[in-house]
C-alpha positions in Angstrom: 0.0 0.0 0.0 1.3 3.3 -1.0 0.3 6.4 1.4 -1.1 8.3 -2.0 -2.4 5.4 -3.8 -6.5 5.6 -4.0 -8.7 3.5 -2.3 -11.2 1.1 -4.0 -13.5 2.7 -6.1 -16.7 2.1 -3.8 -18.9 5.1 -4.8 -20.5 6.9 -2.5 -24.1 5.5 -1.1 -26.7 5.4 2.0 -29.9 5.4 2.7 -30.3 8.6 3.9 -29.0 10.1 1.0 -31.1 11.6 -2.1 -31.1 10.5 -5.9 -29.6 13.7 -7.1 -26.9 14.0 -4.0 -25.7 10.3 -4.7 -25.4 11.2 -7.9 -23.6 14.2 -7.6 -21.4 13.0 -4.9 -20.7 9.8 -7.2 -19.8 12.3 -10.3 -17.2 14.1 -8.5 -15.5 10.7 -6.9 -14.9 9.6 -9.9 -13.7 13.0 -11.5 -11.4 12.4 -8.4 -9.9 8.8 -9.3 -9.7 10.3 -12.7 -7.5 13.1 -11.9 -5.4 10.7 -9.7 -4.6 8.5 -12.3 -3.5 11.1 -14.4 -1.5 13.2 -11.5 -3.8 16.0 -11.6 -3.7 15.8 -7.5 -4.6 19.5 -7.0 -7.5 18.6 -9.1 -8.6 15.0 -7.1 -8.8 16.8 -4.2 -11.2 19.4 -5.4 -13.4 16.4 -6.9 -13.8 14.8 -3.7 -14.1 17.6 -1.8 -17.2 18.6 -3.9 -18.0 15.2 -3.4 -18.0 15.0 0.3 -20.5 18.6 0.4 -23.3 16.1 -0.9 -22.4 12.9 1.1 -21.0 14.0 4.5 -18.6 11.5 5.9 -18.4 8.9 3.1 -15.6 6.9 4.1 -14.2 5.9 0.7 -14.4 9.3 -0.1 -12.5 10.4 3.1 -9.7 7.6 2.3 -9.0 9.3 -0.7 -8.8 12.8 0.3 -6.3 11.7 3.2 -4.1 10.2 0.2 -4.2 13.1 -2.0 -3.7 15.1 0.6 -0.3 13.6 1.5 1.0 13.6 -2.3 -0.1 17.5 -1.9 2.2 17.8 1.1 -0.3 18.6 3.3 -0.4 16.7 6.1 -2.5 18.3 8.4 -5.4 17.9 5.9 -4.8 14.1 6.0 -5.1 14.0 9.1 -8.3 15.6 9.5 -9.8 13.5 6.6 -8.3 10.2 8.2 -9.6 10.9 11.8 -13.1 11.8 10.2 -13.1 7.8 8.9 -11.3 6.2 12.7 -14.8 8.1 14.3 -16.9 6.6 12.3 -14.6 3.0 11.5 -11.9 2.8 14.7 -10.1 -0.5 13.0 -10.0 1.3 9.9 -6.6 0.2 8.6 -6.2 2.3 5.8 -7.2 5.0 7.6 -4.8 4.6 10.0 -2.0 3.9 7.2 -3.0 7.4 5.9 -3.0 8.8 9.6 1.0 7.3 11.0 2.1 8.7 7.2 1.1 12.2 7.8 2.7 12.5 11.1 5.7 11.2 9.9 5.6 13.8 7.9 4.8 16.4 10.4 8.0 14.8 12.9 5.5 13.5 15.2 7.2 10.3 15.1 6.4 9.1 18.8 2.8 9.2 17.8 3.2 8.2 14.0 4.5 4.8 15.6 1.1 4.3 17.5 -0.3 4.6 14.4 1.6 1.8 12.7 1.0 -0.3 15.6 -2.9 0.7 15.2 -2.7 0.0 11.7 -1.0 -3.4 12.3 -3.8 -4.4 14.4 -6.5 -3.5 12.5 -5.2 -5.5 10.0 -3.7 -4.1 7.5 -1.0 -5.1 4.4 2.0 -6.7 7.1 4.8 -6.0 4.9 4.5 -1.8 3.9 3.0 -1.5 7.7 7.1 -3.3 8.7 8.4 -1.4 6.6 7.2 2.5 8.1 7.3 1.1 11.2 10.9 0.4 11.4 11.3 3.7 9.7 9.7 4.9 12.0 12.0 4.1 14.4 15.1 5.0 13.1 13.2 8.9 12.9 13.4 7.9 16.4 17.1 6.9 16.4 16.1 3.5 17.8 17.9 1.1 15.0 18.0 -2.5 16.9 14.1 -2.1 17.1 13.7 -0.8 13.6 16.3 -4.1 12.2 13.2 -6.1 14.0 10.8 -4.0 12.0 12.6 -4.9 9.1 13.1 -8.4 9.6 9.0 -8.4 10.0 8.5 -6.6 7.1 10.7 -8.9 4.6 9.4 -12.2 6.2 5.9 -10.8 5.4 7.1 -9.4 2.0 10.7 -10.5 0.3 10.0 -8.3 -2.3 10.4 -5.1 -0.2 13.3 -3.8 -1.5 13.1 -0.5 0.9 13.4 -2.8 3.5 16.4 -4.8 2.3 18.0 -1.5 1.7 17.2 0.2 5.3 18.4 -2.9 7.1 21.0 -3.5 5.3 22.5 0.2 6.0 21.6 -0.3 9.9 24.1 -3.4 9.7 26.6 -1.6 7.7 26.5 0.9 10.7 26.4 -1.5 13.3 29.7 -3.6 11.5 28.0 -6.4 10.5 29.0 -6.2 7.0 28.4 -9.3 6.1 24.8 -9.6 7.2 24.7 -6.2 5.5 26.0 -7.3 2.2 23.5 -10.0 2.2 20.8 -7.3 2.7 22.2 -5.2 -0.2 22.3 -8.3 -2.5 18.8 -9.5 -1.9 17.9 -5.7 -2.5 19.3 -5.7 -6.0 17.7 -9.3 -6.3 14.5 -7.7 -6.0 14.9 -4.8 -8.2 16.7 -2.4 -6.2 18.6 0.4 -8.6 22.1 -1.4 -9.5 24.2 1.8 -9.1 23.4 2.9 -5.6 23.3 -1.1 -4.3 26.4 -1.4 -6.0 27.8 2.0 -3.7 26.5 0.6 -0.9 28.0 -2.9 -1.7 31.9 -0.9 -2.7 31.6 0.6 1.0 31.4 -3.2 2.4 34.4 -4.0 0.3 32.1 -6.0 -2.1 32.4 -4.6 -5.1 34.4 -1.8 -7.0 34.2 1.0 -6.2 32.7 3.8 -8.3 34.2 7.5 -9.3 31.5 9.0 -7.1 28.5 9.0 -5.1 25.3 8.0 -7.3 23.8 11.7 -8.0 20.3 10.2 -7.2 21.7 9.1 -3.3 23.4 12.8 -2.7 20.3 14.8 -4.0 17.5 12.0 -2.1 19.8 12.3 1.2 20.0 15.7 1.6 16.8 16.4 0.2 15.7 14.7 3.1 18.4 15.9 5.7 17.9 19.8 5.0 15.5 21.0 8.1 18.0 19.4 10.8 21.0 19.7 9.0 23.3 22.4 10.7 22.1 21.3 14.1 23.1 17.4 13.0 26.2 18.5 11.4 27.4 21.5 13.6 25.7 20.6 17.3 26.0 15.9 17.3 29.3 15.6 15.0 30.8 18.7 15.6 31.4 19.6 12.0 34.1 22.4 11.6 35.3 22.2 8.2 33.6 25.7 7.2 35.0 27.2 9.6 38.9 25.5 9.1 38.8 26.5 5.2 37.3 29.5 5.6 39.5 31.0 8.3 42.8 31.8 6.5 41.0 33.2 3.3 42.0 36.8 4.3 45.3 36.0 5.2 46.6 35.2 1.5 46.7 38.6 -0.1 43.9 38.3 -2.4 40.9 39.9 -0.5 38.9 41.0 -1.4 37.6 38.6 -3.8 35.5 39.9 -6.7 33.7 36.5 -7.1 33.4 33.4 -5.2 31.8 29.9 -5.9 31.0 28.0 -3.2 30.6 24.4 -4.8 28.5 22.0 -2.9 27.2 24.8 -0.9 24.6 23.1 1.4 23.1 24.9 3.2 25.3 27.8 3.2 27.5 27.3 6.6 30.4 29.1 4.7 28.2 31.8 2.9 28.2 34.4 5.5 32.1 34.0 6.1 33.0 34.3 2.5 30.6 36.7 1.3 32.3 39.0 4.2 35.4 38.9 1.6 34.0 38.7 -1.4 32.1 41.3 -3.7 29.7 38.5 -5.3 29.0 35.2 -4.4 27.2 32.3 -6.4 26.4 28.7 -5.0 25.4 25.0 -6.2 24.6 22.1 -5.0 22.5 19.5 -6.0 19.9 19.1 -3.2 16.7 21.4 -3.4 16.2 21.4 0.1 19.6 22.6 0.9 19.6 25.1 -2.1 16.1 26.1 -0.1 18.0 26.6 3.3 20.9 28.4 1.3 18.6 31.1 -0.1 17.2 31.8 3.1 20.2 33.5 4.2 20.6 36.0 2.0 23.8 36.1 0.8 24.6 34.6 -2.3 23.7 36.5 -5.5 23.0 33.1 -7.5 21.9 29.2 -6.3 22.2 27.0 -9.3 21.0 23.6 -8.1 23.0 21.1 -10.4 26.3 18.9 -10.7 29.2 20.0 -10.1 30.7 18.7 -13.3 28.2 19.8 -15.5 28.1 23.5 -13.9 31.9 23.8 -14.2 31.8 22.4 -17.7 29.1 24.8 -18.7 30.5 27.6 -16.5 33.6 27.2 -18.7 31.8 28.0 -22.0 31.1 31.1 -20.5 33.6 34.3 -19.6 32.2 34.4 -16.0 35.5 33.6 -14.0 36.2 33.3 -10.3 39.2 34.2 -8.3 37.7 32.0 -5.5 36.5 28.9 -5.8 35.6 26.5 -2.8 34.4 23.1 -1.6 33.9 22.3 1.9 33.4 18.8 2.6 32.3 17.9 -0.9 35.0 15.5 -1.8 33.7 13.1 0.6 31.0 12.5 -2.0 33.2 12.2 -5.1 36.1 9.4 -5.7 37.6 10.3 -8.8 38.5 14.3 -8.5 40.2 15.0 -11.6 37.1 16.1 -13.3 36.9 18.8 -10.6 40.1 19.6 -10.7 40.4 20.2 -14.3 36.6 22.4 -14.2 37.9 24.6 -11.6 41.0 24.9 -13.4 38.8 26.7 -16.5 37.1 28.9 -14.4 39.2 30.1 -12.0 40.6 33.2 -12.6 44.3 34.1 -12.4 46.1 34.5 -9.2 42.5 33.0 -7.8 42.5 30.3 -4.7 40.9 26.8 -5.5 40.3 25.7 -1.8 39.0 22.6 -0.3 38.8 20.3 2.2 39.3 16.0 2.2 38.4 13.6 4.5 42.5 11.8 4.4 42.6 7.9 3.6 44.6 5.7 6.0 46.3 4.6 3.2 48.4 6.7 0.9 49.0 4.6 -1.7 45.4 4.5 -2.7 44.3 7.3 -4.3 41.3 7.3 -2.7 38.9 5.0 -0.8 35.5 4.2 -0.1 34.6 3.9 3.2 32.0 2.1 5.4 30.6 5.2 6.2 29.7 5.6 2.9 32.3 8.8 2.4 35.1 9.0 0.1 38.9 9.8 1.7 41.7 10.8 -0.6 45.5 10.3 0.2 47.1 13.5 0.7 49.9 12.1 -2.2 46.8 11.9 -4.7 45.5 15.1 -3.5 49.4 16.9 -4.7 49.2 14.9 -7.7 46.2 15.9 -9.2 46.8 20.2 -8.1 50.5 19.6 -10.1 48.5 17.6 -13.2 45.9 20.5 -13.5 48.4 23.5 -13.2 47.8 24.3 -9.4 50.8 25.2 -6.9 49.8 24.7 -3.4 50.0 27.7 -1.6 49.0 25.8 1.9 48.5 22.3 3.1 46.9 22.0 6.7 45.9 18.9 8.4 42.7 19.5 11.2 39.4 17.3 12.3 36.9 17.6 10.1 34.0 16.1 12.1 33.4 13.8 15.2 32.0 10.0 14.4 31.0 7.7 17.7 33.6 10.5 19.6 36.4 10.2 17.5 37.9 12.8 15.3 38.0 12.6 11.5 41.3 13.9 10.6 41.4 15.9 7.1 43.2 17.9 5.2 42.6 21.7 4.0 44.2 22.6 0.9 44.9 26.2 -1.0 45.5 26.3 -4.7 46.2 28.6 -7.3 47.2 28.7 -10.5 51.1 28.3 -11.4 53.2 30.9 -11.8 50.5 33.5 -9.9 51.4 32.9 -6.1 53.3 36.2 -5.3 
């Protein structure tokens, strides 16, 4: 069951209702199913609105509404809808699938779970009720009970891949990576999209390793992370990369800057700092949400949400240059960084600063590695390599935690580049 998907088209009916008001009310029901099938939503919940002014309460009618309220992103409509049906229908599961869904959405997670639970007992589809519940509970940051969730759901449903995929990553962070390798596989066994298995699968050791981060993973998990972001990032793992690459900006006789890029901007934790030194400033990333969060602060003159790549590569086709361009903990997302390398090198303007920061691999004769983590580290040999291969001289190298992870520091590197030849 899918928390937009329709109900069965049972048309509205009573006994106390008229000729003419069934009719009506049946008319616009099925205007409504129409418009759903077709993805006019704003359209389906019009119909059965209209439908509902000549048969108060139908439950059918109700059901739907709550649905296409939720594909609307409006959750506190489903929720009125769905509470109008458990009145009238207490052990109405579908009611209560609609009801748990849209205070997910809403972050009332505590009581989204006594939903599922409600839902569970009323009888409804075992395997997508697992499945949200042990979502649930990760929302929760309760994982052992959500891996239970999950085992429920793919015993009542092996064709879950969702499920495969959630439990698997709660055993990749727990260290079982065998279990979780088994969890990927069975995922891709039942459909589950090859390239970001496959990433998962490299992070294990299982497979090889790609050049970067499936664009679809990045965009879906920040989409997602962007309301508690900074707290997450800044206030539980004690993220200070913005704040390391940022700081000795001033100090390398270029400010003030006439135009910065801040690649992989997020949502914005270095704006404020650099725009302080810089006359214009532009940003992209590829996540909406953080693109969203980003504009909010009112600072950067442009948001581009796109790849990096393919913004650098267009940016290059252009005579728009920078004479700062920087990435703060992008590179964890992206193996391969010669592609970067070589698109900042066409847009950055002469004596400009190319600065970044790297999460730095144990081992240096890798060039770089994917990590159980899921986050790419780079050797700081590779790192040298690649500035001399793409005309770069390093103008400073410092090592400095990027992040805490279960109370350890991540070590990294921070690294200045410009163009050869332009240092003094």
């Amino acid at each position: 069951m899918d928390s937009a998907q329709p109900a069965a088209p049972d048309a509205p009916a009573g006994p106390a209702v008229g000729d003419d008001a069934f009719a009506h009310a049946r008319t616009h029901f099925i205007e409504g199913l129409a418009a759903l099938e077709v993805g006019r939503v704003e359209d389906a919940e019009h119909s059965f609105v209209a439908s509902l002014t000549h048969v108060p309460g139908h439950i059918s009618t109700l059901i739907n509404l709550a649905a296409t309220r939720l594909a609307l992103g409006r959750p506190e409509g489903a929720i009125e809808a769905a509470a109008q049906v458990l009145a009238a229908e207490p052990d109405n599961a579908e009611a209560w699938f609609h009801h748990a869904t849209a205070l997910g959405q809403l972050g009332r997670h505590a009581e989204a779970l006594a939903g599922w639970d409600a839902a569970l007992k009323a009888g409804g589809p075992a395997g997508p009720i697992w499945l949200r519940h042990g979502q649930t509970l990760q929302a929760l940051d309760r994982p052992l009970p959500a891996l239970a969730s999950y085992d429920r759901a793919v015993e009542a449903d092996p064709t879950l891949v969702q499920a495969w995929t959630n439990r698997g990553n709660i055993l990749r962070e727990m260290h079982r990576l065998g279990e979780a390798a088994e969890a990927f596989r069975e995922a891709l066994a039942q459909g589950g999209d090859p390239d970001l298995h496959g990433y998962y699968l490299a992070s294990l050791g299982a497979h090889v390793a790609p050049s970067a981060a499936p664009a679809a993973y990045v965009q879906t998990l920040f989409d997602d992370y962007a309301a508690q972001f900074d707290a997450h990032l800044v206030g539980t793992l004690h993220y200070s990369a913005h704040l390391t690459l940022t700081e000795p900006l001033g100090t390398l006789g270029r400010v003030p800057y006439a135009s910065a890029l801040d690649l992989g901007c997020g949502t914005g934790l270095c704006g404020p700092r650099v725009k302080r030194i810089a006359r214009r400033l532009d940003g992209v990333d590829l996540s909406a949400g953080m693109l969203a969060r980003a504009d909010a602060l009112g600072v950067y003159d442009t948001l581009t949400q796109a790849d990096i790549v393919a913004h650098l590569t267009a940016l290059a086709e252009t005579s728009a240059r920078h004479d700062l361009v920087l990435a703060a903990d992008l590179f964890i997302y992206i193996g391969d960084l010669a592609p970067v390398f070589a698109g900042v090198r066409r847009v950055i303007a002469p004596r400009g600063v190319f600065c970044f920061s790297a999460e730095l691999a144990d081992n240096d004769k890798q060039d770089f590695q994917l990590l159980n983590s899921l986050r790419f580290a780079h050797s700081e040999r590779y790192l040298h390599a690649l500035a001399a291969r793409h005309g770069f001289e390093v103008l400073r190298a410092d090592q400095a935690p990027i992040r805490e992870e279960q109370r350890m520091s991540i070590p990294g590197i921070f690294m200045y580049l410009t163009p050869l030849g332009t240092a003094d």
